[in-house]
PAKOLMAR-293803 format. One record per residue: residue in one letter; x, y, z of N, C-alpha, C in turn. Coordinates in steps of 0.2 Angstrom, whole numbers, padded with zeros to 4 digits, always signed. Example, Ala and Ser with C-alpha at 12.3 -4.5 7.8 and 13.67 -1.06 7.14 Angstrom:
<pts>
A+0066-0028+0039+0062-0022+0039+0066-0016+0039 S+0064-0011+0035+0068-0005+0036+0064+0000+0039 
</pts>
This chain:
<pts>
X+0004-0006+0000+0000+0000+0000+0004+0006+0000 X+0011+0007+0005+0014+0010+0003+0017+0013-0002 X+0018+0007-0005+0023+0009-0012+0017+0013-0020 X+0012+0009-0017+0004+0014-0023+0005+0021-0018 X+0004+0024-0015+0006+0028-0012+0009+0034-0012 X+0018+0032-0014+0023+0035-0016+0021+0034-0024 X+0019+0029-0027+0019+0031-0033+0014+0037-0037 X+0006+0034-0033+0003+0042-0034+0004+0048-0031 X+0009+0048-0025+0011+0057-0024+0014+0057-0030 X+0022+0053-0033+0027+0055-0037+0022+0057-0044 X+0017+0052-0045+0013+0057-0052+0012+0062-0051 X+0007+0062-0044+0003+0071-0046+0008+0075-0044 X+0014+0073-0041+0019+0079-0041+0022+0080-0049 X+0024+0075-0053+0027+0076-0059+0022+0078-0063 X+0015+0078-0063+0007+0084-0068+0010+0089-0064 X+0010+0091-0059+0008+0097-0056+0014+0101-0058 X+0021+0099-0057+0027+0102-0061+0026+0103-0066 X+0025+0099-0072+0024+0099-0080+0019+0104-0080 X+0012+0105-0078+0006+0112-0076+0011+0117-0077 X+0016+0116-0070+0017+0124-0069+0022+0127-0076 X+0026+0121-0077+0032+0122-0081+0028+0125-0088 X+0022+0123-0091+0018+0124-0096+0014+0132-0093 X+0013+0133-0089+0010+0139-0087+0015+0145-0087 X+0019+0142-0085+0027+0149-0083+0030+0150-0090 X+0028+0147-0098+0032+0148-0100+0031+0154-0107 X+0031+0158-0109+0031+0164-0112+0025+0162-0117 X+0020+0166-0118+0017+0165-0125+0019+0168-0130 X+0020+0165-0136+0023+0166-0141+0022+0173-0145 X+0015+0175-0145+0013+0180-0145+0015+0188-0140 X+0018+0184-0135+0020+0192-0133+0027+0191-0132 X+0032+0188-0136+0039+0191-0137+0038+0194-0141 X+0043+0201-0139+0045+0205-0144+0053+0205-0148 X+0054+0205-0152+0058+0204-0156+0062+0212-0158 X+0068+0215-0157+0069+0222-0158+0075+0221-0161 X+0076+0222-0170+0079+0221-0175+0082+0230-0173 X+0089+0231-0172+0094+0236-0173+0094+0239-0179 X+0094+0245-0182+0095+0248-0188+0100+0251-0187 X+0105+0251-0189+0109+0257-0189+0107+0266-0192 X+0107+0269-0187+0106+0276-0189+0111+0279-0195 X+0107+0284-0201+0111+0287-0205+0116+0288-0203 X+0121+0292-0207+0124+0297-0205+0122+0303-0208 X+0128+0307-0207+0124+0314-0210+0121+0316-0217 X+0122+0320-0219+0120+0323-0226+0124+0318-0232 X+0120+0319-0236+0124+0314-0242+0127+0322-0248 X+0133+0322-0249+0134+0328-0253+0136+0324-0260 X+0132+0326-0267+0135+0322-0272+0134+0328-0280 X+0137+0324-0283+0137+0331-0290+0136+0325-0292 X+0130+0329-0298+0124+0327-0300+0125+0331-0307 X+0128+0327-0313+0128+0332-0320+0125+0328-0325 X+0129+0328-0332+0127+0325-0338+0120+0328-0341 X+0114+0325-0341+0109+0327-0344+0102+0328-0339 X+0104+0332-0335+0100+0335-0331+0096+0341-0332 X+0091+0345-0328+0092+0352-0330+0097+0357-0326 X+0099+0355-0319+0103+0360-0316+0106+0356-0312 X+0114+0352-0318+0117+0349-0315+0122+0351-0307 X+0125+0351-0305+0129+0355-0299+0129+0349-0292 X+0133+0354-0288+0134+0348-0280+0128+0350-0275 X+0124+0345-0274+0117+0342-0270+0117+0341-0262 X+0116+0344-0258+0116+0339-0252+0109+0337-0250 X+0107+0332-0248+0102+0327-0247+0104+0322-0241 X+0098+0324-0239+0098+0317-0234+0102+0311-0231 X+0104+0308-0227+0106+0301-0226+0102+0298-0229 X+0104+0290-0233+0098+0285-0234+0096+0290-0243 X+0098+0294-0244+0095+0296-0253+0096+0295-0258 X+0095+0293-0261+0094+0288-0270+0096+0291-0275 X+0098+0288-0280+0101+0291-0284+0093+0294-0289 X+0088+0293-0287+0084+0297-0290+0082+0302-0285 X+0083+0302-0280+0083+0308-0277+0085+0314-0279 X+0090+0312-0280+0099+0315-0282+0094+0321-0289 X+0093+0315-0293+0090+0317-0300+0083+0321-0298 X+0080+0319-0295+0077+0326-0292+0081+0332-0291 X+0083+0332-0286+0085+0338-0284+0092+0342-0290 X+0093+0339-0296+0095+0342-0301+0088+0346-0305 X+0084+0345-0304+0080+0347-0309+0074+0341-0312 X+0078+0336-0311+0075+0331-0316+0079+0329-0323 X+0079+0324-0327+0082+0324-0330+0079+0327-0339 X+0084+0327-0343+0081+0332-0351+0079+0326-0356 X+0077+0329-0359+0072+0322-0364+0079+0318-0369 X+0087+0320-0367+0089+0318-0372+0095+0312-0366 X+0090+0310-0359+0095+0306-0355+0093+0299-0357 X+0096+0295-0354+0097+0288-0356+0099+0283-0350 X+0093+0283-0346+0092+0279-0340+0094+0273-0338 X+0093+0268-0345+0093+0260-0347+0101+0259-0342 X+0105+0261-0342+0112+0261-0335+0112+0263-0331 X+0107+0266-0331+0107+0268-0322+0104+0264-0318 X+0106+0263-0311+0101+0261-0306+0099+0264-0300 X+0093+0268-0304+0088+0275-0301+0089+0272-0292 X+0089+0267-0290+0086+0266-0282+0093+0265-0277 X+0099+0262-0282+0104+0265-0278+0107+0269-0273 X+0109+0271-0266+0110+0273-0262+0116+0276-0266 X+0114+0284-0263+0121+0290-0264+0126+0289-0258 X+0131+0289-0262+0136+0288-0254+0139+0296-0255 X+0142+0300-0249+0143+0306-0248+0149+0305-0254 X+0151+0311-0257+0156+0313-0261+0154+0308-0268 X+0148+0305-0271+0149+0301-0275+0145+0308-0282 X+0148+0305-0288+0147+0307-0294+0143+0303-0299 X+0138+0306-0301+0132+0304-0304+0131+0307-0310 X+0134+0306-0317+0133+0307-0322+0129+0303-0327 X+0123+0308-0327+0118+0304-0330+0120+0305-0341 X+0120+0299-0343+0122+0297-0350+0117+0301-0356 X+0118+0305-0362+0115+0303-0366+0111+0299-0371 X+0105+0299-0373+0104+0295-0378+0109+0296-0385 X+0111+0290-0387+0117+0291-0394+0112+0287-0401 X+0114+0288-0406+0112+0284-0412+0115+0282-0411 X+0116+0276-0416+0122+0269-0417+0127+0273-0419 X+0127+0277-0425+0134+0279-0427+0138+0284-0420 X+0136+0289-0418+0135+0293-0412+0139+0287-0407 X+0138+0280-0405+0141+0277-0399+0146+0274-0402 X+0145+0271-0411+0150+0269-0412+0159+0273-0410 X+0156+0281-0415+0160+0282-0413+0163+0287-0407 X+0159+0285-0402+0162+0289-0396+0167+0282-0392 X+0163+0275-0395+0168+0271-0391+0173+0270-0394 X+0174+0273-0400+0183+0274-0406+0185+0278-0400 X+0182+0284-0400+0187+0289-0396+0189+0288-0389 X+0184+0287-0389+0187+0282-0380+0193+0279-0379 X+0191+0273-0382+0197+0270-0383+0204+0271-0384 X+0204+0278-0389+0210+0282-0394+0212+0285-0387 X+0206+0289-0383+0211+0293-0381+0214+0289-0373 X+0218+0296-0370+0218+0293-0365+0216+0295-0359 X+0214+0288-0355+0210+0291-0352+0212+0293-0343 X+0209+0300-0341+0210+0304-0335+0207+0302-0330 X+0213+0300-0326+0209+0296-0319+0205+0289-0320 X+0204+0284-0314+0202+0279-0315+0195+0279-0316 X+0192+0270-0318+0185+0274-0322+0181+0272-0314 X+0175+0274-0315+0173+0273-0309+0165+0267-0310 X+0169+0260-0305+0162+0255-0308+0155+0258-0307 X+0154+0261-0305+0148+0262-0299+0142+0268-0305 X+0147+0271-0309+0143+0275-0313+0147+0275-0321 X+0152+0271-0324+0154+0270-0328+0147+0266-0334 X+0148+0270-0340+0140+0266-0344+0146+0261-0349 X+0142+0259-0353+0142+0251-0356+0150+0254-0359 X+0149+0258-0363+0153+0261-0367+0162+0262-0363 X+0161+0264-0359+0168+0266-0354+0168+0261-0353 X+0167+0255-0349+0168+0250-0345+0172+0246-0351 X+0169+0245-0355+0174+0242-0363+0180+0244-0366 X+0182+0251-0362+0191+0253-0363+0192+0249-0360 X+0191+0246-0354+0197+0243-0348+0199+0237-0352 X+0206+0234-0351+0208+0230-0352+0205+0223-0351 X+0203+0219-0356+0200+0213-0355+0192+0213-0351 X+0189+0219-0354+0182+0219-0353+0179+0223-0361 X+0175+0217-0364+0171+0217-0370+0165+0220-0367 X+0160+0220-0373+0152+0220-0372+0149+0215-0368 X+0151+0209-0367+0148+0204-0361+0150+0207-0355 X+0155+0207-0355+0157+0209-0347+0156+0215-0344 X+0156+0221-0349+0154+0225-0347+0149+0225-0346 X+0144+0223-0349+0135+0221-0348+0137+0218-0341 X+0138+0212-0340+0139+0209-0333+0139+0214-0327 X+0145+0218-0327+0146+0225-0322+0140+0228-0321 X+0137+0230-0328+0129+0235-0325+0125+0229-0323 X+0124+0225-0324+0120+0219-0323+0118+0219-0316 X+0126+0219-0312+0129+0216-0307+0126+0223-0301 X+0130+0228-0303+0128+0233-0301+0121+0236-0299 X+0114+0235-0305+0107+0232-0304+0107+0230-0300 X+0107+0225-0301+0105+0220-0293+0107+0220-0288 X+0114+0222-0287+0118+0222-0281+0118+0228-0277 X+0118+0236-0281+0121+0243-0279+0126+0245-0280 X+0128+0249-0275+0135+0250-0278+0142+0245-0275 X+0147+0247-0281+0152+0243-0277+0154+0247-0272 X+0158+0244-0267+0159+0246-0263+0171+0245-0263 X+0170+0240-0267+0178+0236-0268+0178+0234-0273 X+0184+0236-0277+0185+0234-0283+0187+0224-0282 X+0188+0222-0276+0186+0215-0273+0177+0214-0276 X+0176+0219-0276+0165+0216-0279+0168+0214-0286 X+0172+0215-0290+0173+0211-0297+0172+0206-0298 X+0174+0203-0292+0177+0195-0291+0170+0191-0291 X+0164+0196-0291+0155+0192-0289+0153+0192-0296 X+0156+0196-0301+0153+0198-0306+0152+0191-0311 X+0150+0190-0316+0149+0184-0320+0156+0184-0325 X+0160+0180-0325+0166+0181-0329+0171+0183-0330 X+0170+0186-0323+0178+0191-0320+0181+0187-0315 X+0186+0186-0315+0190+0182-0311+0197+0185-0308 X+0201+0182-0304+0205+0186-0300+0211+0191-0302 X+0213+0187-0310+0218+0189-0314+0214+0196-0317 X+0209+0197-0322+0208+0204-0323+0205+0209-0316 X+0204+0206-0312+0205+0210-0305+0210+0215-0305 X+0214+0209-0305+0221+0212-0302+0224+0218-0309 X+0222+0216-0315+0222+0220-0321+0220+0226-0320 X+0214+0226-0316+0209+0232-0316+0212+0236-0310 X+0212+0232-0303+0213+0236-0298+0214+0243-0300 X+0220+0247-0302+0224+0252-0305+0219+0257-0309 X+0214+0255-0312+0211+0257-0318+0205+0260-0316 X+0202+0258-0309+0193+0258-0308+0196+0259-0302 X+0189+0263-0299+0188+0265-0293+0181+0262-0290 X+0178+0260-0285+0170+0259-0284+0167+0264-0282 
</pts>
């Protein structure tokens, strides 16, 4: 009799623990979860040219777009050429934004002659470089340049001429070709 006893205390003591253990334990409904943002920084200052109405240097917001940017130029003139840009882009403070005109085929053929002829002043810059420029650098065609804007799209800006290395077809050897040549 004893031992029925000891065995139904030790039950209802082990329900009454599992009870409370089940009652003390948070409902899932009231955790709160508190995801960190990091706050801007300050102002974003960028020069904003090529085919705007009032091209010139912008300051704008922490966190502002490159079509913010294009706002606060004025907007852009009926003879720009967006298809390389990536309007959603975040501006980084000091960065340069030159928006492309439309060309005819003959008009691009021959500016990418001259490009190529001349030479070129200071490094190109991945982040705003169009199809045409990107095709001087050494061992970058029309694929690969495609790939850079592609990449660009989807990704933002570069940040490291090391972001090559993600691009489709670039590899570590034209990297190290390019390092010299491109800035992000």
């Amino acid at each position: 009799m004893a031992t029925w006893l000891i065995a139904g205390v030790s039950i209802a003591l082990f329900l009454a623990g599992g009870g409370y253990w089940l009652a003390s334990r948070p409902n899932p409904s009231e955790i709160e979860i508190f995801i960190s943002t990091p706050e801007p920084a300050g102002p974003v200052v960028a020069h904003i040219d090529g085919e705007v109405r009032s091209p010139g240097v912008y300051t704008l917001v922490a966190g502002a777009r490159v079509e913010d940017g294009i706002a606060a130029a004025g907007g852009v003139t009926e003879r720009a050429d967006l298809r390389s840009l990536n309007r959603a882009a975040l501006l980084l403070d000091g960065q340069r934004i030159s928006i492309p005109a439309i060309q005819s085929r003959d008009e691009s053929a021959a500016d990418a002659e001259a490009t190529t002829e001349q030479t070129r002043v200071g490094p190109v810059d991945l982040n705003t470089a169009d199809l045409i420029v990107l095709q001087t650098l050494p061992g970058i065609g029309e694929v690969k340049a495609q790939a850079i804007i592609d990449w660009r799209d989807r990704n933002g800006l570069f940040t490291s001429v090391d972001d090559l290395l993600s691009v489709a077809g670039i590899g570590p050897v034209t990297v190290e070709a390019l390092r010299p040549l491109v800035v992000p």
